[in-house]
C-alpha beads as a LAMMPS data file, in Angstrom:
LAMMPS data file: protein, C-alpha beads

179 atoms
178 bonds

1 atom types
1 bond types

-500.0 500.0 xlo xhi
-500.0 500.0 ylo yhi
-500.0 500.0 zlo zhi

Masses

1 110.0

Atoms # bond

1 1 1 0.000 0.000 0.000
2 1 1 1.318 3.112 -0.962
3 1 1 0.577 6.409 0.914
4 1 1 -0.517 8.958 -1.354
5 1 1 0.866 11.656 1.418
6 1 1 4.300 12.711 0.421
7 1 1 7.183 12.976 2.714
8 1 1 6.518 16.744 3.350
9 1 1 3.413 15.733 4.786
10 1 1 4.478 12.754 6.788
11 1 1 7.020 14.458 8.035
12 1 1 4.803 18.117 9.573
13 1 1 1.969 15.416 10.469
14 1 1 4.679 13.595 12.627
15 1 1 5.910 16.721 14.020
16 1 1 2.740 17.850 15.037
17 1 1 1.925 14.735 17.111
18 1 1 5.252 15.218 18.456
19 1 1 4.250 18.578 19.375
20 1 1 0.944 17.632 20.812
21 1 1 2.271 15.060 23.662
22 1 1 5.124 17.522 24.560
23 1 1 1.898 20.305 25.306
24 1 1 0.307 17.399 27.033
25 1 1 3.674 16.748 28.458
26 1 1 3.436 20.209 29.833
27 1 1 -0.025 20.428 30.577
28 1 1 0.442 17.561 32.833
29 1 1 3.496 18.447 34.441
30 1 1 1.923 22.130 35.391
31 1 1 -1.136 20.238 37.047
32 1 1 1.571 17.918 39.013
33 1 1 3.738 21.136 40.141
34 1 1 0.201 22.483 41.452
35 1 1 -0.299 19.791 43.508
36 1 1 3.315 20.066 44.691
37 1 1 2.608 23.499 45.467
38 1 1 -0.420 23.006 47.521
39 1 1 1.016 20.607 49.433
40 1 1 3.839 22.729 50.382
41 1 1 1.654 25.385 51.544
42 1 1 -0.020 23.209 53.676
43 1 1 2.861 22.679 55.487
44 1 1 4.289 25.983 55.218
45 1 1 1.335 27.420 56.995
46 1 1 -0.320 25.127 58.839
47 1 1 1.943 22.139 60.083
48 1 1 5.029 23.936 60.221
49 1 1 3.912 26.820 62.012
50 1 1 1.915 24.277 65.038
51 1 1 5.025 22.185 65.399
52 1 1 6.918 25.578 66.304
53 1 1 4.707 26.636 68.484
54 1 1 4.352 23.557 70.192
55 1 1 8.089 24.154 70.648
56 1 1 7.771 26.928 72.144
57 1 1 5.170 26.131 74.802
58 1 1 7.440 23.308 75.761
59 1 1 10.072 25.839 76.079
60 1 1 8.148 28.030 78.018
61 1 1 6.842 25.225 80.823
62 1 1 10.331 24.113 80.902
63 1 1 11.433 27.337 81.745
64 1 1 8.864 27.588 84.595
65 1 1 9.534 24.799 86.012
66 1 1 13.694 25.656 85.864
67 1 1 12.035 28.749 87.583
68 1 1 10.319 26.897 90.636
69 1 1 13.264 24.889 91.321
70 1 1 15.309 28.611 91.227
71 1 1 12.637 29.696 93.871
72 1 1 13.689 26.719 96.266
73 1 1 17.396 28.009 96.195
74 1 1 16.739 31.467 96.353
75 1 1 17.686 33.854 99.461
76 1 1 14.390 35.785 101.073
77 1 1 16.220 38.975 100.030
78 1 1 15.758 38.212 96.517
79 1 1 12.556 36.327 96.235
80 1 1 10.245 38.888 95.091
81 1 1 12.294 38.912 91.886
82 1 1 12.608 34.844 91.834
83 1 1 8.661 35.096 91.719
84 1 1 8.266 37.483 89.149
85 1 1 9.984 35.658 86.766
86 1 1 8.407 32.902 87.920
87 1 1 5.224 34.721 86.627
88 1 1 6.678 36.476 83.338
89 1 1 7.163 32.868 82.618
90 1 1 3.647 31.546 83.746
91 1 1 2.495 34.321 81.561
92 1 1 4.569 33.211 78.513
93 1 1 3.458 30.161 78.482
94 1 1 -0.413 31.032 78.583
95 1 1 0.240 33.073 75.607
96 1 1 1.652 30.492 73.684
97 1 1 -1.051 28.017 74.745
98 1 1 -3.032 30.656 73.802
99 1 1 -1.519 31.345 70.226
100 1 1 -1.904 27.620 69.672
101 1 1 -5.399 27.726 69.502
102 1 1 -6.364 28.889 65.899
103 1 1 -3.875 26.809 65.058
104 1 1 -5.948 23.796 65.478
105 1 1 -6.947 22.149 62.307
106 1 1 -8.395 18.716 63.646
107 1 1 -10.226 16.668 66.072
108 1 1 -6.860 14.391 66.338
109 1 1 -5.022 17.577 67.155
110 1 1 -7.759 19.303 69.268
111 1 1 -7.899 16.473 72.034
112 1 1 -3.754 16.771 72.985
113 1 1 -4.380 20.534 72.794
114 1 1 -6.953 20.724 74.650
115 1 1 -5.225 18.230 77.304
116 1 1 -2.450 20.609 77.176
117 1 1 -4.705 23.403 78.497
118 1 1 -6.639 21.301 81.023
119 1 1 -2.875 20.092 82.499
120 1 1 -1.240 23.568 82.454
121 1 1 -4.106 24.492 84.724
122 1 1 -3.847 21.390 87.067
123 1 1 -0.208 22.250 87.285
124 1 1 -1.028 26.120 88.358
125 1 1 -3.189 25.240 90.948
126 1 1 -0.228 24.818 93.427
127 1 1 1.018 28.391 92.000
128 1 1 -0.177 30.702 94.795
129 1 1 0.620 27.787 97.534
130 1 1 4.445 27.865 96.244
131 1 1 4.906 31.826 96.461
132 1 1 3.218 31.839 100.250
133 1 1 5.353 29.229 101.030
134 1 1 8.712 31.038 99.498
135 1 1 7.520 34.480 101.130
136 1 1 7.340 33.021 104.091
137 1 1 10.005 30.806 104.290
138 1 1 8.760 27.582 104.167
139 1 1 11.095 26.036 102.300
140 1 1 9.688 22.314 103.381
141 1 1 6.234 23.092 102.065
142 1 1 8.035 24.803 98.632
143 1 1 10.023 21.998 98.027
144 1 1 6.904 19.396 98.430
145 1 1 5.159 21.441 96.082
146 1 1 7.875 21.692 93.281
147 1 1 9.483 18.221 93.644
148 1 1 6.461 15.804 95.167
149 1 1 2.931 17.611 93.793
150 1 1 3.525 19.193 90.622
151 1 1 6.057 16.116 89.647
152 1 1 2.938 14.136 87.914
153 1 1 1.255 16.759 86.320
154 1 1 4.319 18.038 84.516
155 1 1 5.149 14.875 83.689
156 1 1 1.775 14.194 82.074
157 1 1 1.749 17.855 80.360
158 1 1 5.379 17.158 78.878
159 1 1 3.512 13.890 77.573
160 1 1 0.701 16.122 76.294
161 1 1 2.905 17.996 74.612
162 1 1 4.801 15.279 72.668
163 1 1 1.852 13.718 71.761
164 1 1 1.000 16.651 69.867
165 1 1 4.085 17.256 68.114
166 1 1 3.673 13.556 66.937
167 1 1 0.185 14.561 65.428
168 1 1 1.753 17.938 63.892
169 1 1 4.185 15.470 62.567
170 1 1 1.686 12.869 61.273
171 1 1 0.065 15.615 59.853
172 1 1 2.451 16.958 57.596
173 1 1 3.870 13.343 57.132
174 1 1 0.423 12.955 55.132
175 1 1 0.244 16.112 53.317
176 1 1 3.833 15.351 52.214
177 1 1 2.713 11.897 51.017
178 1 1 -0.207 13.667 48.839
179 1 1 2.501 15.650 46.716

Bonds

1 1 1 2
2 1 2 3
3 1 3 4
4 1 4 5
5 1 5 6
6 1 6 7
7 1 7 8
8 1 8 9
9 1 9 10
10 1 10 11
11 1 11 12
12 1 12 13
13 1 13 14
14 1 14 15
15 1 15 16
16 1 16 17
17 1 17 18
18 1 18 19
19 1 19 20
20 1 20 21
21 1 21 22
22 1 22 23
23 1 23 24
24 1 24 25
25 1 25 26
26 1 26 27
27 1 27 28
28 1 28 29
29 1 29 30
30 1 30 31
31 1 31 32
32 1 32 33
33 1 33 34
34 1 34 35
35 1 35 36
36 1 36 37
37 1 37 38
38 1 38 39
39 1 39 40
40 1 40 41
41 1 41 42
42 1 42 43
43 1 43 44
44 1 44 45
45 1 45 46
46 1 46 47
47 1 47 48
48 1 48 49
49 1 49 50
50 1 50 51
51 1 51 52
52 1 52 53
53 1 53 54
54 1 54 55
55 1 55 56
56 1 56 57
57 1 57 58
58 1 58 59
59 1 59 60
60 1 60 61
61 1 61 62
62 1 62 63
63 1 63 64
64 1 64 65
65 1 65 66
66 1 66 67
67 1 67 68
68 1 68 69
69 1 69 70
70 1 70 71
71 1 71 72
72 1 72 73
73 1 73 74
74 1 74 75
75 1 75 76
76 1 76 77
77 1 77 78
78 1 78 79
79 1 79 80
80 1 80 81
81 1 81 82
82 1 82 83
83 1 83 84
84 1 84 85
85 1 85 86
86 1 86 87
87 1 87 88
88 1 88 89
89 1 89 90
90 1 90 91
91 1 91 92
92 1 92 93
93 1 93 94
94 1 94 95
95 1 95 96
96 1 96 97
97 1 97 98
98 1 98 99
99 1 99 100
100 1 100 101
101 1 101 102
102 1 102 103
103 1 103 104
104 1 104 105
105 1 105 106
106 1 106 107
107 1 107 108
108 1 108 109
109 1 109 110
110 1 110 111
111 1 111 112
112 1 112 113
113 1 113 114
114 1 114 115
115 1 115 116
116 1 116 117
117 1 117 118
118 1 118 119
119 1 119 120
120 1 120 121
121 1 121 122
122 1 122 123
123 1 123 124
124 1 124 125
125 1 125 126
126 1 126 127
127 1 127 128
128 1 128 129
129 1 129 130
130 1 130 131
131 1 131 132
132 1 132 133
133 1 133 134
134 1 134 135
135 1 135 136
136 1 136 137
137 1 137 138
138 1 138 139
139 1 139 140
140 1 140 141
141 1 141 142
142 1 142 143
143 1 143 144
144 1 144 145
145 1 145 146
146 1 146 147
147 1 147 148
148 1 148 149
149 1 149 150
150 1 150 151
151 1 151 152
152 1 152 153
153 1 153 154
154 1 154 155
155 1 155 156
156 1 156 157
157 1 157 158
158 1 158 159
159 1 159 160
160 1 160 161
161 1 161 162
162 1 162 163
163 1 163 164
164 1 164 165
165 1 165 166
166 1 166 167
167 1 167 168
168 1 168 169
169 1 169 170
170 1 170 171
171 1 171 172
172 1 172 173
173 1 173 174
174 1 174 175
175 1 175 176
176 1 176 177
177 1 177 178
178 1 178 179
């Protein structure tokens, strides 16, 4: 069988198909770097940002409790400014609880949060026993409080607290694995 289409033709129709899966090449590739692109948004401004902050509200109780143990050691002369930096760091961390909050995307990341707020408020309800004990010099009754009665709590709010790192981490563990 003999084509009747000469090799000028052949050729510019075979150039053209050419042409048309490198556009559909493109097309698809575009549509692939989208989905790329969403993905890292996602995690630019939603997983990223939680994990720091849950960072930083570790950071911040960790600092407190450095703080309470500081309060123990520290001489009467010097123990209103041991407790107010005790409370510039109880304040620190309820704002970064607090900043935390609209950050929540998810029931699976709601619960630890919200654990996280319900334990940081167990924890402070020694607060006010500690500094009347320090300002008065009861150092026996401080100490119980930092190293006996707080002990569980803070152990189950640092547990909190990696628990939701680990869902920040799940989370963008999945939204990496949709890109």
């Amino acid at each position: 069988m003999k084509s009747r289409l000469g090799v000028g033709a052949k050729l510019a129709g075979s150039f053209g198909l050419v042409l048309l899966m490198l556009i559909g090449l493109g097309i698809t590739a575009v549509i692939q770097l989208s989905s790329v692109n969403d993905v890292a948004e996602d995690m630019q401004t939603n997983w990223l940002p939680s994990t720091r902050q849950v960072s930083a509200i570790a950071q911040h109780v960790s600092r407190y409790r450095i703080r309470e143990y500081r309060v123990l050691i520290t001489e009467a002369d010097k123990m209103p400014a041991a407790l107010t930096r005790l409370q510039e760091s109880k304040e620190a961390v309820d704002r970064a609880i607090k900043a935390y909050a609209p950050m929540v995307s998810s029931e699976e990341e709601g619960r630890p949060y919200k654990e996280v707020v319900a334990l940081w408020a167990a924890y402070l309800t020694r607060a006010d026993q500690l500094k009347s004990a320090a300002t008065s010099g009861d150092l026996g009754v401080a100490k119980r409080l930092v190293t006996v009665d707080g002990l569980a709590t803070f152990d189950q709010l640092n547990k909190a607290l990696e628990e939701l790192t680990e869902v920040n981490t799940r989370g963008a563990q999945d939204a990496a694995a949709l890109g």
